[in-house]
Backbone as JSON, one array per atom type, in Angstrom:
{
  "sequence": "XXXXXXXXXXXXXXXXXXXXXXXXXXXXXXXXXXXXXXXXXXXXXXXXXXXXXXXXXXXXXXXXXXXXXXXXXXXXXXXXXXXXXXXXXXXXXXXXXXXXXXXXXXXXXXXXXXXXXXXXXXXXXXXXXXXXXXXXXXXXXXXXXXXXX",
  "N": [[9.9, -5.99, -10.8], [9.02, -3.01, -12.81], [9.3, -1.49, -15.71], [9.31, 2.05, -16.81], [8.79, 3.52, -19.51], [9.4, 7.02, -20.49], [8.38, 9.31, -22.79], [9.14, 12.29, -24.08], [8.01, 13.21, -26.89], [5.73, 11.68, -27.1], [2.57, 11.47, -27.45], [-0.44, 12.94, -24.37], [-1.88, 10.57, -22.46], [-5.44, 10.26, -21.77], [-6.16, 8.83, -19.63], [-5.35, 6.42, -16.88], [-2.24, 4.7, -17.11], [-0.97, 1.6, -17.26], [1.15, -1.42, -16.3], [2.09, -3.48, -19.18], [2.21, -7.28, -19.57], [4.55, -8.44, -19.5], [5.61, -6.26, -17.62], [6.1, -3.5, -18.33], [6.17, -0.1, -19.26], [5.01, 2.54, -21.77], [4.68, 5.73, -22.13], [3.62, 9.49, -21.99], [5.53, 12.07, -21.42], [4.14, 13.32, -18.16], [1.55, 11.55, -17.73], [0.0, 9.72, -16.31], [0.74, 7.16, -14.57], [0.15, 3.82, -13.12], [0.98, 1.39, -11.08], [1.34, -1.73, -9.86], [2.22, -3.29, -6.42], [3.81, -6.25, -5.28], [2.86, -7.84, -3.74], [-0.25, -6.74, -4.14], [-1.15, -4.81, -2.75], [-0.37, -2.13, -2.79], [-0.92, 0.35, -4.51], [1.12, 2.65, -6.89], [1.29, 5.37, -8.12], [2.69, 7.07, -10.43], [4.71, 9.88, -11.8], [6.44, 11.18, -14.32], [7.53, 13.92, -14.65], [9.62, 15.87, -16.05], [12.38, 16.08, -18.2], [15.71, 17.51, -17.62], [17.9, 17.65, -19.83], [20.42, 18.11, -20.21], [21.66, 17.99, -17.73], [20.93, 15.29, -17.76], [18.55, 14.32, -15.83], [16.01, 13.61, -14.0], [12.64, 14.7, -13.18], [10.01, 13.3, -11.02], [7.22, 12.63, -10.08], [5.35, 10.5, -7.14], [2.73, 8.56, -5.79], [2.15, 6.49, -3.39], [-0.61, 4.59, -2.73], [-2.83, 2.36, -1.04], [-4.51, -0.32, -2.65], [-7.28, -1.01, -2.7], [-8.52, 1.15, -2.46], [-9.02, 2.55, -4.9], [-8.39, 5.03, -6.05], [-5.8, 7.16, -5.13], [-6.49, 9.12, -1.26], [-7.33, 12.35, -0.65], [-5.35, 13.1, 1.14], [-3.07, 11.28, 1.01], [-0.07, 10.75, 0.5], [2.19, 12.51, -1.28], [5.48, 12.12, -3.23], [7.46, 14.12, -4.22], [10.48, 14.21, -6.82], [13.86, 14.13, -8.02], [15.63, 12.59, -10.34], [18.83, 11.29, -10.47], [21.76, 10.11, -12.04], [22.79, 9.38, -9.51], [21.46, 7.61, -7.64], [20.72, 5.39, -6.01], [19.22, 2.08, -5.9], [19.3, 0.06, -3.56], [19.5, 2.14, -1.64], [18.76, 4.22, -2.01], [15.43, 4.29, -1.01], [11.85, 3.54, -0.46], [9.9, 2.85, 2.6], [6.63, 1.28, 3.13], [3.77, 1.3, 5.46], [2.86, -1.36, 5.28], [5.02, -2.59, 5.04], [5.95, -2.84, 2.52], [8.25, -1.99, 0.05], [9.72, 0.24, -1.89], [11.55, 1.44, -5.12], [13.08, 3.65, -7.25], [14.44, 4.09, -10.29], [16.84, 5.44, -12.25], [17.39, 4.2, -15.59], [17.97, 5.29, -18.28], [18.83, 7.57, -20.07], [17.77, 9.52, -22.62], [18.77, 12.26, -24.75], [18.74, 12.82, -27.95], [16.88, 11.05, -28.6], [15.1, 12.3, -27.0], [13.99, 10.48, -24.65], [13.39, 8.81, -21.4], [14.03, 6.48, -19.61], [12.73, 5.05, -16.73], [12.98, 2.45, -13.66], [10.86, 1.09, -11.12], [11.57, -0.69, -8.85], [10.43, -3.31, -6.7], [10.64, -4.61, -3.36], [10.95, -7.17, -1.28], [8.9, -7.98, 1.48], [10.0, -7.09, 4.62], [12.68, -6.47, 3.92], [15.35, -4.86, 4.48], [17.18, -2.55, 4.43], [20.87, -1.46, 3.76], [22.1, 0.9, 5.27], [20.56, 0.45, 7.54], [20.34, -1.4, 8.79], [21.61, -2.94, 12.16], [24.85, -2.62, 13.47], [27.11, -4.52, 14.61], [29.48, -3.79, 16.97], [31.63, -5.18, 18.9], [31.33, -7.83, 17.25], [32.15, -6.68, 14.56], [34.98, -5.89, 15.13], [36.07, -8.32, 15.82], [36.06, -9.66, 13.36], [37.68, -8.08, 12.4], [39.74, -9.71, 13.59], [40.43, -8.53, 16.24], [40.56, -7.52, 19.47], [37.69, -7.26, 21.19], [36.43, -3.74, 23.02]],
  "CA": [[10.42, -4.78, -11.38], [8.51, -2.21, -13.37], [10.29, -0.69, -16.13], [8.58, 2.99, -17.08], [9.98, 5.04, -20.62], [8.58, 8.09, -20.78], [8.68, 10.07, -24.19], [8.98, 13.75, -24.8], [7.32, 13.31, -28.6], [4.33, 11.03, -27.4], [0.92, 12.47, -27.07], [-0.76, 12.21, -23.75], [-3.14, 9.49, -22.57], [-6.6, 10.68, -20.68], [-6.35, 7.15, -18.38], [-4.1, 6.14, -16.03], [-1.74, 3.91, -17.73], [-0.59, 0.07, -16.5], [1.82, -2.45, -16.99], [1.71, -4.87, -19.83], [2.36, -8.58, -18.85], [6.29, -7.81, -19.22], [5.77, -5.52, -16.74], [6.48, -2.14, -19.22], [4.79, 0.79, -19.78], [5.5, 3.65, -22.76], [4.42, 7.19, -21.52], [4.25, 10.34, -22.51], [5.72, 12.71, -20.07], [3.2, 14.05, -17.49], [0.94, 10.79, -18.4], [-0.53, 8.77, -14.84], [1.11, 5.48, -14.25], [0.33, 2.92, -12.02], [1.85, 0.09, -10.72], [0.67, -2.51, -8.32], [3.11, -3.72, -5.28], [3.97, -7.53, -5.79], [1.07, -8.9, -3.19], [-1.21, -6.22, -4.67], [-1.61, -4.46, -1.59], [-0.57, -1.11, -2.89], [-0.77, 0.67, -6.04], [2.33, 3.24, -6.74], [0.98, 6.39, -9.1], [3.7, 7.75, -10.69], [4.55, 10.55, -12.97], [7.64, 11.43, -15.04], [7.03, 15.43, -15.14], [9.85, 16.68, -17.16], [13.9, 15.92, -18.18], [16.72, 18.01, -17.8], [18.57, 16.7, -21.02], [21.66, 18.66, -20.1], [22.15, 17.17, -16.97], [20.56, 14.1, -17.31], [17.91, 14.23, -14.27], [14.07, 13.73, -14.72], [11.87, 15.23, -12.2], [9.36, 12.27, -10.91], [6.41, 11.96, -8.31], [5.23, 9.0, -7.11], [1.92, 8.42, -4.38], [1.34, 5.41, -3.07], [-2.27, 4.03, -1.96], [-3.99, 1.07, -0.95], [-5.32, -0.77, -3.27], [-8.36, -1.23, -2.39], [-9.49, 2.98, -2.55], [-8.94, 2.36, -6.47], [-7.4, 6.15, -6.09], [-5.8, 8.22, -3.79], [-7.15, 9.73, -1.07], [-6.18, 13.76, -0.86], [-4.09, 12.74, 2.84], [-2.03, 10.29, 0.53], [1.19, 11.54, 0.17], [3.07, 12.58, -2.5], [6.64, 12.25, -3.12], [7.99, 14.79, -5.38], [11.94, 13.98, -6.58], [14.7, 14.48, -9.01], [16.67, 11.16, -10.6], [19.62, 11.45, -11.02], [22.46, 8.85, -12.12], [23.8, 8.52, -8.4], [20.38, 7.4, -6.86], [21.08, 3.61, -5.89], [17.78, 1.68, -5.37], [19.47, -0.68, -2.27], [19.99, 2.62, -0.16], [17.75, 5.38, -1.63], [14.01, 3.42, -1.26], [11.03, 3.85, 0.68], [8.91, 1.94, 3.09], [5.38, 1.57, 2.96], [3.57, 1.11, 6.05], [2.67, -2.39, 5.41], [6.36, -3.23, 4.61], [5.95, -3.23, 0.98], [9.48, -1.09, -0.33], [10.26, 0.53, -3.65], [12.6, 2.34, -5.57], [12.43, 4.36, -8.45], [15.57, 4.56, -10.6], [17.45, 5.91, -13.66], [18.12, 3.43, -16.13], [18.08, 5.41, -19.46], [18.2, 9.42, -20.01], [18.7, 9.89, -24.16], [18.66, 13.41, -25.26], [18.63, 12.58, -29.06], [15.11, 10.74, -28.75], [13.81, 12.15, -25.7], [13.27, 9.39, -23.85], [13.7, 8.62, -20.06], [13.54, 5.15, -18.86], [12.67, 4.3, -15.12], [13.08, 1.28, -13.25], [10.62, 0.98, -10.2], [11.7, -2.19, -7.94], [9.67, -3.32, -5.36], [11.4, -5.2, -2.51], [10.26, -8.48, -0.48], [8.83, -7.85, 2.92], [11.26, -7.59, 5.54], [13.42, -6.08, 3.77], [15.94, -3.46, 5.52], [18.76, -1.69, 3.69], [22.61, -1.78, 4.74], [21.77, 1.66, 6.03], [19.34, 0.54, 8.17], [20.81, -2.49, 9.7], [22.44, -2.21, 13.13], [25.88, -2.98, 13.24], [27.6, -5.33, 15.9], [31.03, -3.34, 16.74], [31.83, -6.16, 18.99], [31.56, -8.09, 16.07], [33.48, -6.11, 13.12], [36.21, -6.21, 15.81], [36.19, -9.71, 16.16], [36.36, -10.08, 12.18], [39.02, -7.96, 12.19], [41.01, -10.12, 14.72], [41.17, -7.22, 17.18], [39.67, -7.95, 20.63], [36.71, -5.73, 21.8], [37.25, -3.3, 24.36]],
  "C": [[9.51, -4.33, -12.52], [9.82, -1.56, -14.16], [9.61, 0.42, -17.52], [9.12, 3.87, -18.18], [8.63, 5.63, -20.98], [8.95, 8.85, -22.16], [8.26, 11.2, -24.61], [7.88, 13.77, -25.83], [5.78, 12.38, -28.63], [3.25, 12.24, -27.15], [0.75, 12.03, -25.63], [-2.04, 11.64, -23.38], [-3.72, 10.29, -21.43], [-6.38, 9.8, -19.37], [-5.11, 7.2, -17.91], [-3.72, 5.17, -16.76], [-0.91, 2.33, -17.01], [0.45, -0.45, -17.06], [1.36, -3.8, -18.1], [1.95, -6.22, -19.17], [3.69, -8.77, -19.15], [6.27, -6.77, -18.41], [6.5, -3.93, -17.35], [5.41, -1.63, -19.64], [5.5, 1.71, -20.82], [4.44, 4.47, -22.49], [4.57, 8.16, -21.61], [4.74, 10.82, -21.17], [4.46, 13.57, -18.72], [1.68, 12.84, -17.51], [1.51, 10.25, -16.64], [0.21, 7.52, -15.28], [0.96, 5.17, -13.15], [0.29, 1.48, -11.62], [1.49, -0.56, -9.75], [2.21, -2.95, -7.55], [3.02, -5.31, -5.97], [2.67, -8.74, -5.2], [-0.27, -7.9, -3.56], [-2.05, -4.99, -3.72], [-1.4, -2.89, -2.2], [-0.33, -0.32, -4.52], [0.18, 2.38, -5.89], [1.55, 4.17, -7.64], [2.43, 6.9, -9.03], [3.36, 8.73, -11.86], [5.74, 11.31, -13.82], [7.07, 12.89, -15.36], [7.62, 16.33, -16.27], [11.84, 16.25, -16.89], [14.25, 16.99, -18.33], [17.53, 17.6, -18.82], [19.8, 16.92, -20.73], [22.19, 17.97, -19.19], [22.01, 16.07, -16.43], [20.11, 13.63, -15.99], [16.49, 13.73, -15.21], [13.55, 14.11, -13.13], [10.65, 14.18, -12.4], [9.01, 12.79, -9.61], [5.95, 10.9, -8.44], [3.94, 9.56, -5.53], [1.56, 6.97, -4.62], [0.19, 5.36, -2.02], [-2.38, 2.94, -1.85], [-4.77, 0.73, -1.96], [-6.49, -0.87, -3.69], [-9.12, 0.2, -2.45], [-9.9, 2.95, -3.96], [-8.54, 3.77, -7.05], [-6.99, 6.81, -4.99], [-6.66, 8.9, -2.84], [-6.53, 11.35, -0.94], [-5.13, 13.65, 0.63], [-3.35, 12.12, 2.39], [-0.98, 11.59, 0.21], [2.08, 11.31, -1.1], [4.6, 12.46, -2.68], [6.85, 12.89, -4.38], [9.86, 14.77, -5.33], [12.65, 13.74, -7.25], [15.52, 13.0, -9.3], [17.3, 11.65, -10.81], [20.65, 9.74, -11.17], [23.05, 8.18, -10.82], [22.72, 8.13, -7.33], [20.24, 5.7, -7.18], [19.24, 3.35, -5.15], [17.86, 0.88, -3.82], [19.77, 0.77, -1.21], [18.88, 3.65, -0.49], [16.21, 4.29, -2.26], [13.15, 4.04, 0.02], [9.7, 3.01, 1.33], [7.96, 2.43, 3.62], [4.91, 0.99, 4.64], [3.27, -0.38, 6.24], [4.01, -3.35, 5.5], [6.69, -3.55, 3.27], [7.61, -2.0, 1.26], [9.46, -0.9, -1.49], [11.32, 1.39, -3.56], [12.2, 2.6, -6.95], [13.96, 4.73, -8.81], [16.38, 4.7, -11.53], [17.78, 4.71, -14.39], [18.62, 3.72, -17.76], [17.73, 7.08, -19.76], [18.94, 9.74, -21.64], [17.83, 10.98, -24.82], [18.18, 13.45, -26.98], [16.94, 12.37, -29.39], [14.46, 11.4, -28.02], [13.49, 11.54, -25.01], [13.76, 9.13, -22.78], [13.07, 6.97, -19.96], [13.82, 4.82, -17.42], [12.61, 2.93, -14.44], [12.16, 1.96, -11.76], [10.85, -0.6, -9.93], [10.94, -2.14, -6.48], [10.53, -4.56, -4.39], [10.52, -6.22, -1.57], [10.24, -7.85, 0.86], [9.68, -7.79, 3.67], [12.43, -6.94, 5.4], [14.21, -5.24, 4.15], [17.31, -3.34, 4.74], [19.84, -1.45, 4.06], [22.14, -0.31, 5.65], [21.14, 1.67, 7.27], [19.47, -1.17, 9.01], [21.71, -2.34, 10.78], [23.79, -2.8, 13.13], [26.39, -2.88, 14.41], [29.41, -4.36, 16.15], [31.85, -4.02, 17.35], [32.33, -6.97, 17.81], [32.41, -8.13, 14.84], [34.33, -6.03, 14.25], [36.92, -7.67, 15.94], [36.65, -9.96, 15.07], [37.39, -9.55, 12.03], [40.46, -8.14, 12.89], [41.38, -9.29, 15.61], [40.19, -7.88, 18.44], [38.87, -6.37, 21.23], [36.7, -5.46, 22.67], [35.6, -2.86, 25.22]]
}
């Protein structure tokens, strides 16, 4: 887990910005971040563009690349996409062609300071989301003592 606060009142940095060795970055808004995957395979660019204070959103893109380019190429895709408080990381995530997964997700929206804090989680190989698991109806019949027809 990556955990990204962005800050209205900072200045911003020329460089793309990294995780420390706590895995935290401080950012102004509009300020490059990027994040490696857990086997290193892909690096996540993100960018906190701008809060809604009123309704507690932040507008965030995110491209992931390959590692190995050391930046995007212009065919990498972008994801442009609004946080809000009801954006769960176990259902709204997205998988990378290799099977890497992330999520990107609200953990802190304070109007007073300015400050947005993001949580990106990256997910273990393999991984597949209740959404996204098939479901035995056999089965849930069986658990619910009913016999399947």
């Amino acid at each position: 887990m990556h955990t990204v606060t962005a800050d209205a009142t900072s200045e911003r940095h020329l460089e793309a910005l990294t995780a420390n060795p706590a895995c935290q970055v401080s950012a102004a808004f509009k300020d490059t971040v990027d994040l490696k995957s857990p086997d290193g395979n892909y690096t996540l660019r993100l960018w906190v563009k701008e809060a809604d204070w009123k309704n507690q959103t932040a507008k965030v893109s995110v491209q992931p690349f390959l590692s190995e380019q050391k930046s995007p190429n212009a065919t990498d895709t972008t994801y442009p996409f609004t946080l809000t408080w009801f954006d769960l990381p176990y259902t709204d995530n997205t998988l990378l062609p290799d099977g890497n997964r992330f999520a990107v997700y609200l953990r802190l929206h304070d109007a007073t300071f300015q400050k947005v804090t993001l949580v990106v989680m990256w997910f273990p190989k393999g991984y597949f989301s209740p959404r996204e698991r098939p479901l035995n109806y056999r089965e849930v019949q069986e658990l619910l003592g009913r016999k399947a027809t």
